[in-house]
C-alpha positions in Angstrom: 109.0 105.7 130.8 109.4 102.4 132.5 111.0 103.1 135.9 108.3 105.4 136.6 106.0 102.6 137.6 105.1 101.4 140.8 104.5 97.8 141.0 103.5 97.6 144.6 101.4 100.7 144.6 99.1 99.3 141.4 100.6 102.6 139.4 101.3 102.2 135.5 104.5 103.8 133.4 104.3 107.5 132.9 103.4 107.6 129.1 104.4 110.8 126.6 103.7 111.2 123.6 106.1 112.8 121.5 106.1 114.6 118.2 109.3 114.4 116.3 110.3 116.0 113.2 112.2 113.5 110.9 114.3 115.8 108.0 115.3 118.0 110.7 115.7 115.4 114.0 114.4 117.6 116.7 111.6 116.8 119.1 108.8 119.8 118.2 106.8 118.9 121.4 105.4 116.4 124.1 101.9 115.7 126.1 102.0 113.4 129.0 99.1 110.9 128.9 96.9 111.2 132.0 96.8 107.9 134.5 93.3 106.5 133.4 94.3 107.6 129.7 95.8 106.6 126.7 98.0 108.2 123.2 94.1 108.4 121.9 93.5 111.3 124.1 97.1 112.8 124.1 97.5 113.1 120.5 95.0 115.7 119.6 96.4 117.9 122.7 99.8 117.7 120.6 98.5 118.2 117.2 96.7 121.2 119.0 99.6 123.1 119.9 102.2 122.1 116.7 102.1 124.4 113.5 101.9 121.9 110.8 100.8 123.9 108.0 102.2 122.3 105.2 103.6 118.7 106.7 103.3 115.8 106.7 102.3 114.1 110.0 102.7 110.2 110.2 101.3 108.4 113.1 101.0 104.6 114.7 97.8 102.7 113.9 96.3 104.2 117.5 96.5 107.5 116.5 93.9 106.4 113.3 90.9 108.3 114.3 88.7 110.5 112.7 88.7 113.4 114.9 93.0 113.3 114.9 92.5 112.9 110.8 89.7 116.1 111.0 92.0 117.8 113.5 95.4 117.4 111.2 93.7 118.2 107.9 92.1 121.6 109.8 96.2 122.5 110.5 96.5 122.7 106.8 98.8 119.5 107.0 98.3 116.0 104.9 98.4 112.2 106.9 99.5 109.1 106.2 98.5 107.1 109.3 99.0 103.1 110.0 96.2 100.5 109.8 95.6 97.7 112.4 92.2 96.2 114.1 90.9 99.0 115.7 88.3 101.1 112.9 86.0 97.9 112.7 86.2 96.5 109.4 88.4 99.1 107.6 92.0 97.3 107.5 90.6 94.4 106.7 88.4 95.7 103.6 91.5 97.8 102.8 94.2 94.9 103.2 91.5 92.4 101.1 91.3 94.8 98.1 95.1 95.5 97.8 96.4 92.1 98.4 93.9 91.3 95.4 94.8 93.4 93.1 98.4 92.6 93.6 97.7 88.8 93.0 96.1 90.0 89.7 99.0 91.7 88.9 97.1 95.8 89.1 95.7 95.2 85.8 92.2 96.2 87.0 92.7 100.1 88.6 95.0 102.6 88.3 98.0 102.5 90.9 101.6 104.2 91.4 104.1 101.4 92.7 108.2 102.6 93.8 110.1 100.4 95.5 113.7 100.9 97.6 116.6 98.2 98.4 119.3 99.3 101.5 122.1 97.3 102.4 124.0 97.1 105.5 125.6 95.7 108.9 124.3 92.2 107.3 121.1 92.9 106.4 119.6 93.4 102.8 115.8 95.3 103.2 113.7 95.8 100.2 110.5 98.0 100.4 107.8 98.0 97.8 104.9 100.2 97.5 102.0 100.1 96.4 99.1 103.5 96.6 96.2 103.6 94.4 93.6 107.2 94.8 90.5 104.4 93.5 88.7 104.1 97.3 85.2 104.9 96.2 84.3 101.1 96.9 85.6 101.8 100.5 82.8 102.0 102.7 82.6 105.0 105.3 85.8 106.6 103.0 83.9 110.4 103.6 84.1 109.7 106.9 88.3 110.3 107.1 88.3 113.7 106.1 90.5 114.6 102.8 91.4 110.8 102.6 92.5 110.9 98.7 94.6 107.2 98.5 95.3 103.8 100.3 99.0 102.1 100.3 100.6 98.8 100.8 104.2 98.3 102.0 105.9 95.0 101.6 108.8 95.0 103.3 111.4 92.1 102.7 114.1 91.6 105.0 117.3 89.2 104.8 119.9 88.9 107.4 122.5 86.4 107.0 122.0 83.3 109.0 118.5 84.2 109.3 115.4 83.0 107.1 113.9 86.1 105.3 110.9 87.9 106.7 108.3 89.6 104.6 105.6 92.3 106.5 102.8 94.0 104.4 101.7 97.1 106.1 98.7 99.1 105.7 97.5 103.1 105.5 95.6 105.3 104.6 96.3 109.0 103.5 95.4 112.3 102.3 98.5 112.1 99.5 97.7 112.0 95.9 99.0 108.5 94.8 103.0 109.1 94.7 105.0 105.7 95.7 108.1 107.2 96.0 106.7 109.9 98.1 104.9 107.3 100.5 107.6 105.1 101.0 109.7 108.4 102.2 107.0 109.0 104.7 106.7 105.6 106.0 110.7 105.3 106.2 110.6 108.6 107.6 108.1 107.4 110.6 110.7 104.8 111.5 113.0 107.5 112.4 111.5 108.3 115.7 111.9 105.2 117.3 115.8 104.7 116.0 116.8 108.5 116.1 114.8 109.4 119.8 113.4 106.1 121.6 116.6 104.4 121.3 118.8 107.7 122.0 116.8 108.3 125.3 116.8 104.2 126.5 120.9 104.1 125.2 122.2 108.1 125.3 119.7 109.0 128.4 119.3 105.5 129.8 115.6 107.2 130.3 114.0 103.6 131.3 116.4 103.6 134.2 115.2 106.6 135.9 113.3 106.0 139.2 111.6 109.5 139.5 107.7 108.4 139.9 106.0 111.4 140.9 104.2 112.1 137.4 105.0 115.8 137.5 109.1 115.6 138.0 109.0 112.7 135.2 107.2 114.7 132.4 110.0 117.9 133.4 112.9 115.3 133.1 111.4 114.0 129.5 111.4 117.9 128.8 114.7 118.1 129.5 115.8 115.3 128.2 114.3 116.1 124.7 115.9 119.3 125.2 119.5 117.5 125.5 118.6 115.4 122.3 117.7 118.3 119.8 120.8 120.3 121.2 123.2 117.3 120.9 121.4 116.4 117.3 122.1 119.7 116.0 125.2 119.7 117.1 127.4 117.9 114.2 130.9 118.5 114.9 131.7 115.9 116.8 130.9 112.2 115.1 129.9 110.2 117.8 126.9 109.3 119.3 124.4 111.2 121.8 125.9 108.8 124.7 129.2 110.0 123.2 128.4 113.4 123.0 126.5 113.5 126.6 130.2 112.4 128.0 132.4 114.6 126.0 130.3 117.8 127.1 130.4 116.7 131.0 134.4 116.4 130.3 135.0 119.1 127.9 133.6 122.9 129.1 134.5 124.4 125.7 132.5 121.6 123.8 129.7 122.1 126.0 129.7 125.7 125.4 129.2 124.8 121.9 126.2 122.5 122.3 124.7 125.3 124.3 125.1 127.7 122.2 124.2 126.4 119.0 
């Protein structure tokens, strides 16, 4: 929460982490993260207090920890968590193996591959996937409890005018090896930055709000998450949150009806 800093003072953003449920695009819950903290610490205080018995939880490369992976196969729920730099050697020895057997075309272990192709607004975005369940090479692998598969996701992306990108991501997961399945979930993830981040920044203009105190700000995210899943839910009206925030401040009987959905 950006405006909540205090530049003169030496005090950081408020941070909260949020849990947000793709299919049905409501926020399940939030945990500030303390001052001298981080999303390391906050994360398992959310998992903690979410009923995730049979879901799927997806989560940024900081969240890949072996006490959040313990703690999310203990609620009876399965991971597919993002790999970066920061388990020692484990998305490099991951990211080495994969990108080699996909220069030798897969002919040496047993894989699943699905890909997707979405076009739009100027932009053509290909996703391939790759997820094999053969990680008994992987050194330290019974130390992520229930892992079962790794994945590769290339993503290729053209937009006209524009030279085309290509991004290879990296995870690990407690899935059996089902492309079609993994690319869902890894789409899926992508939701909460399109369908809440940039709701709250545009809908809620939440980065321009000046309230510091770290108390006051967490009870304004509350709210504000409150306002999202009310004006998500609510499906009558077909235009967006900012839209919606405006026509409920204009129009009492519309309110009503957010409200009381």
């Amino acid at each position: 929460m950006c405006g909540s800093r205090e530049p003169i003072k030496g005090k950081k953003a408020l941070k909260v982490v949020s849990a947000w449920a793709s299919e049905a695009s409501v926020v399940l819950g939030e945990v500030r993260c303390e001052e001298k903290s981080n999303e390391i610490t906050a994360i398992p205080e959310l998992l903690n207090i979410l009923d995730l018995a049979g879901c799927i939880v997806t989560i940024d490369a900081i969240g890949c920890q072996k006490n959040i992976v313990a703690e999310i196969i203990e609620k009876e729920a399965d991971y597919v968590i993002s790999l970066k730099g920061n388990q020692g050697n484990l998305h490099q020895d991951i990211k080495d193996y994969l990108d080699w057997a996909e220069r030798i075309g897969l002919t040496e272990i047993e894989y699943d591959y699905g890909q997707t192709l979405e076009k739009g607004r100027g932009r053509i975005e290909e996703r391939r996937c790759w997820v094999t369940e053969e990680i008994g090479w992987l050194e330290g692998g019974n130390d992520w409890k229930n892992l079962k598969s790794v994945v590769m996701v290339e993503a290729i992306r053209e937009v006209i005018g524009k030279e085309p990108t290509v991004e290879r991501r990296y995870f690990i997961s407690s899935l059996e090896a089902n492309a079609t399945e993994l690319l869902r979930c890894v789409r899926g993830h992508r939701a909460i930055e399109n369908e809440l981040h940039r709701c709250l920044d545009i809908g809620f203009r939440e980065d321009n709000c000046r309230v510091r105190e770290a108390t006051s700000a967490e009870n304004l995210a509350a709210i504000r998450h409150i306002g999202i899943n009310l004006l998500k839910q609510e499906r009558s009206s077909k235009r967006g949150i900012e839209g919606k925030r405006r026509k409920a401040g204009w129009d009492e009987n519309y309110l009503r009806k957010v409200l009381n959905f």
